[in-house]
C-alpha positions in Angstrom: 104.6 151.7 59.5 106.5 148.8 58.8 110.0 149.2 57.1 113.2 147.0 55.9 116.1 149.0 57.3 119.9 148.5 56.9 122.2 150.1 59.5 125.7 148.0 58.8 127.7 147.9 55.6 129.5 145.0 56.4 127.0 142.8 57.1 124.7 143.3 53.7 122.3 141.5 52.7 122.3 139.7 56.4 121.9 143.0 58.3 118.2 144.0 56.1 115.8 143.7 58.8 112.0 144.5 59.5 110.8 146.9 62.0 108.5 149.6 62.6 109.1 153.0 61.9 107.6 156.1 62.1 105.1 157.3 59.3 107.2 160.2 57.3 105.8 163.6 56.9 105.8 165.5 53.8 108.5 168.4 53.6 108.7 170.7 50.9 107.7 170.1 47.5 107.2 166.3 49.0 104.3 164.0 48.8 103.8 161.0 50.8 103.0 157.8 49.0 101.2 155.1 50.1 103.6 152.1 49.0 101.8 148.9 47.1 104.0 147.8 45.0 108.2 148.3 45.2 111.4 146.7 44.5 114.8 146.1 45.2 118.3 146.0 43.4 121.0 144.2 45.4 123.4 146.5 44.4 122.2 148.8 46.5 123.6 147.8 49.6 127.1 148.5 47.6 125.8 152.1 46.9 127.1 155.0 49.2 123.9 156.9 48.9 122.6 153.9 50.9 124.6 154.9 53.9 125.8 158.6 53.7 123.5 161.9 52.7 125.1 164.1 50.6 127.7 165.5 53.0 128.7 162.0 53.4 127.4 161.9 57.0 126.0 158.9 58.4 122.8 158.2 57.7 121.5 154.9 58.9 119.3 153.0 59.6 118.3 153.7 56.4 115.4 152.1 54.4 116.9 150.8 50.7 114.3 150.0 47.7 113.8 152.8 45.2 111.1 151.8 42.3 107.7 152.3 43.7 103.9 152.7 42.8 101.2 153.7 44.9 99.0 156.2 46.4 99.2 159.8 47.6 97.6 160.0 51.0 99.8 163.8 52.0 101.0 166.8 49.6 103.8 168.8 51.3 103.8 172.7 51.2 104.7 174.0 47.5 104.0 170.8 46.1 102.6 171.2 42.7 101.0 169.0 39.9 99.9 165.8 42.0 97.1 165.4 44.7 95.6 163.1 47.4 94.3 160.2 46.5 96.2 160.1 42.9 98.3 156.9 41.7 101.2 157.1 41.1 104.9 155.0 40.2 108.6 156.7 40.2 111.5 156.4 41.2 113.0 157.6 45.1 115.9 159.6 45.5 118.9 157.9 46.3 120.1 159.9 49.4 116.7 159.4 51.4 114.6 156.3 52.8 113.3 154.2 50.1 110.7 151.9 49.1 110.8 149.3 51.0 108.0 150.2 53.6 103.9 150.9 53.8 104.9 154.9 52.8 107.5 156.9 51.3 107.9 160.5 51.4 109.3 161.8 48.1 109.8 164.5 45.8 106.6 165.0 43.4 109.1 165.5 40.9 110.2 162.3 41.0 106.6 160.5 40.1 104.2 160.6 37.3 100.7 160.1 36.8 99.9 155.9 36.8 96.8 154.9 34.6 94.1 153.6 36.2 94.5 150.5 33.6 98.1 149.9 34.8 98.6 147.1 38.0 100.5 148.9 40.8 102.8 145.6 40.5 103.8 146.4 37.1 103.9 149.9 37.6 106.7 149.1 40.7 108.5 147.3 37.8 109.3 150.4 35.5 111.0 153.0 37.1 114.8 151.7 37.4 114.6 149.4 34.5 112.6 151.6 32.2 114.6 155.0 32.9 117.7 153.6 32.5 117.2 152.1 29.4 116.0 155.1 27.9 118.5 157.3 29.2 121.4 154.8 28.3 119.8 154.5 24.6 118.8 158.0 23.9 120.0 160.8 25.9 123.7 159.1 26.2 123.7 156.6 23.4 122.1 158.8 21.0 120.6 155.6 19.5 119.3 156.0 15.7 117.2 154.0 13.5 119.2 151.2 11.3 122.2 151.2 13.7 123.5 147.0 16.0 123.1 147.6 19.7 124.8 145.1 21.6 122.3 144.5 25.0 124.4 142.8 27.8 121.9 141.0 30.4 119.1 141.2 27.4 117.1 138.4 29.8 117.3 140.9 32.6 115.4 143.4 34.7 117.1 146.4 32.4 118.7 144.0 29.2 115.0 143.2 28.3 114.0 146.7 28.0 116.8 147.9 26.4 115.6 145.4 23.6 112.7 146.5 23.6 113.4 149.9 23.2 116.1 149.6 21.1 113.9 147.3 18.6 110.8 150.0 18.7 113.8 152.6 17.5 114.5 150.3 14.5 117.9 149.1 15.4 119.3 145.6 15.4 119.5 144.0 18.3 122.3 141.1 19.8 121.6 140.5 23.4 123.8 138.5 25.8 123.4 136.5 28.4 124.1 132.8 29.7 122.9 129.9 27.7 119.6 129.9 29.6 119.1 133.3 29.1 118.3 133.1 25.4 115.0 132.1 24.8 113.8 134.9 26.7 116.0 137.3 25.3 114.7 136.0 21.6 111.5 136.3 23.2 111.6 140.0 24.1 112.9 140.9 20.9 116.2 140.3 20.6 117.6 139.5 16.9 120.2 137.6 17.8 122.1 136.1 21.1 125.2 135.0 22.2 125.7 132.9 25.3 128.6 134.7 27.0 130.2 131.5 28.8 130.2 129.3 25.3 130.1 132.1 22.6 132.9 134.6 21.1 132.0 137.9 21.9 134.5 139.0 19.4 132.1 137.2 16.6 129.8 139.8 17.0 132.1 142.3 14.9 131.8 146.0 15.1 128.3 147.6 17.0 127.5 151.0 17.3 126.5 151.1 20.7 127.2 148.6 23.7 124.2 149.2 27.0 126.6 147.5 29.3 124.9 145.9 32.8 128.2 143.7 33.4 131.2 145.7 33.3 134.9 144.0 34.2 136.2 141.8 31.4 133.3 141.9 29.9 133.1 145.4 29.4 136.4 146.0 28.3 135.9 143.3 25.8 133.1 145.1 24.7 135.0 149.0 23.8 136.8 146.6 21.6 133.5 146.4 19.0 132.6 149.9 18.9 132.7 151.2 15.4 134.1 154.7 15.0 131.7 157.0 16.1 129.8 155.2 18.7 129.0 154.6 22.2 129.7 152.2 25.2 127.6 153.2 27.8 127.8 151.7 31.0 125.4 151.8 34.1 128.2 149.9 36.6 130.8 152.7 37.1 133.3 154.1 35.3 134.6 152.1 32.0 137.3 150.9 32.2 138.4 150.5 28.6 137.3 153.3 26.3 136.9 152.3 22.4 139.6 153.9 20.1 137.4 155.6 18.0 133.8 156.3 19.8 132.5 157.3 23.4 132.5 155.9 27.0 129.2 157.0 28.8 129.1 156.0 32.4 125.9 157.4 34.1 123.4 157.3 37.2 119.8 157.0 36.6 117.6 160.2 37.2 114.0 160.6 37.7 112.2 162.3 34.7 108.2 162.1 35.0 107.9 162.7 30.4 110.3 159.9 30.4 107.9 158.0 32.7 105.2 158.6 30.7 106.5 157.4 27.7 107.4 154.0 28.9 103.8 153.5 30.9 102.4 154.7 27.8 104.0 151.6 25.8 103.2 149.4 28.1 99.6 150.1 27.8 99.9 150.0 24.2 101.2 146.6 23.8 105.0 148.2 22.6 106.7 147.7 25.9 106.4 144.1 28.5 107.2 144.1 31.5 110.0 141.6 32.9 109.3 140.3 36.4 110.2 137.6 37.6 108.6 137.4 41.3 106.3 138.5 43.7 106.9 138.7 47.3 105.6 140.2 50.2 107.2 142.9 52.6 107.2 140.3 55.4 108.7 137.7 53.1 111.0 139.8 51.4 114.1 140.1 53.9 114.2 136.2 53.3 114.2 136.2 49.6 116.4 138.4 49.5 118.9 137.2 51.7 118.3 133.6 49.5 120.4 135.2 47.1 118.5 133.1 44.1 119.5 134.2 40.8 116.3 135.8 39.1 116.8 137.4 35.7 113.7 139.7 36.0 112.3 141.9 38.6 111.4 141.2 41.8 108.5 143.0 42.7 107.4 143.2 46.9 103.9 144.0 46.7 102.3 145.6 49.8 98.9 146.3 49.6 
């Protein structure tokens, strides 16, 4: 099959490269998916998992990318609740060869069910973005109706759907973003905005929970408006600056197939739009992605 590999942390973005690799077989509990729609983060090339398995041995070249939506063409022994030929999106452990290739062997765990009346595009689009806004909201925000979120990135791949989400809950919304970030944010649902190079965050006053996707000054800025009682969380390591009187919530996204259903569920409702940006290819995606081109949405490489 073909395959974007990386095999040397210094080089990043420069070292992705496409080969041929061998198809992988499905282990225990696996499936194998036939890839047609994935995605990227460039992050991930900053991510240990990329490089190291659990026991922090080496484990390159490894194949990055993580959303994905496609096919299964193999079930592995033990492997329960999916079968051949079903569709299907998710999202790809961390600590084993991704996305970015014609197949994917992956936990069944990891994937849900994708509607026949749902693109394998936007179904590629979902997993990372989706899941983490819902975690960060609910399970470690504990987000309630009637309370001000403060969305960081509210134009982006994850901002946007934390609007979303966070609107749909009944809460008030301020995203942030640079200036030409706004009209989109408005446009996904956002009540309010403030441009981050020209605005004072401070003039926000006191939220109940900051979804933080920028982290640094930003984010310690940001502990600064919590209002007793609430919540920072934070998807870009630890936080820095804890508020005096509520929570700091730094977490890793997990796969959760009811979660996944929920969110696909909305999106075929009308309650929840997707936020890509691009489409690409697998052979044209090494390029774009070494172009380093700021893109507020999603990049999606479709493959079949």
């Amino acid at each position: 099959m073909k395959a974007i590999i990386v095999k040397d942390q210094a080089a990043g973005k420069a070292g992705l490269k496409l080969v041929d690799r061998p198809t992988p077989q499905a282990a225990i509990n696996d499936v194998v998916v036939q890839i047609y729609a994935s995605a990227f983060i460039g992050t991930e090339l900053e991510w240990p998992s990329t490089w190291t398995d659990r026991l922090n041995r080496d484990r390159t070249p490894s194949i990055p990318g993580h959303d994905v939506a496609g096919v299964v063409t193999a079930v592995g022994y033990g492997t329960t609740g999916l079968s051949v030929g079903q569709r299907v999106f998710g999202l790809a452990d961390w600590y084993r060869d991704g996305t970015l290739a014609e197949f994917v062997a992956i936990e069944a765990r990891n994937l849900a069910p994708l509607p026949g009346d749902v693109d394998f595009t936007v179904g590629a689009s979902l997993p990372i973005s989706g899941l983490t806004a819902w975690q960060g909201l609910f399970q470690h925000g504990r987000l309630q109706a009637g309370q001000t979120v403060l969305a960081h990135g509210a134009a982006g791949a994850v901002g946007s759907v934390v609007v979303q989400l966070a609107r749909e809950a009944g809460a008030y919304v301020i995203g942030t973003g640079r200036a030409a970030d706004r009209q989109k944010a408005l446009e996904f649902g956002a009540n309010a905005f403030v441009d981050l190079d020209n605005d004072a965050l401070e003039d926000v006053g006191r939220v109940d929970l900051v979804f933080d996707v920028i982290g640094g000054a930003i984010g310690k800025r940001s502990a600064a408006l919590i209002r007793p009682g609430g919540v920072l969380v934070s998807v870009v390591g630890p936080v820095e600056a804890k508020p005096a009187n509520g929570l700091a919530v730094d977490f890793v996204v997990e796969a959760d197939r009811g979660q996944l259903n929920e969110i696909v569920q909305r999106v075929r409702d009308g309650r929840l739009k997707t936020n890509i940006s691009n489409i690409i290819t697998l052979d044209d995606a090494v390029a774009a992605f070494q172009s380093n081109k700021r893109v507020t949405g999603k990049t999606i490489v479709r493959i079949l």
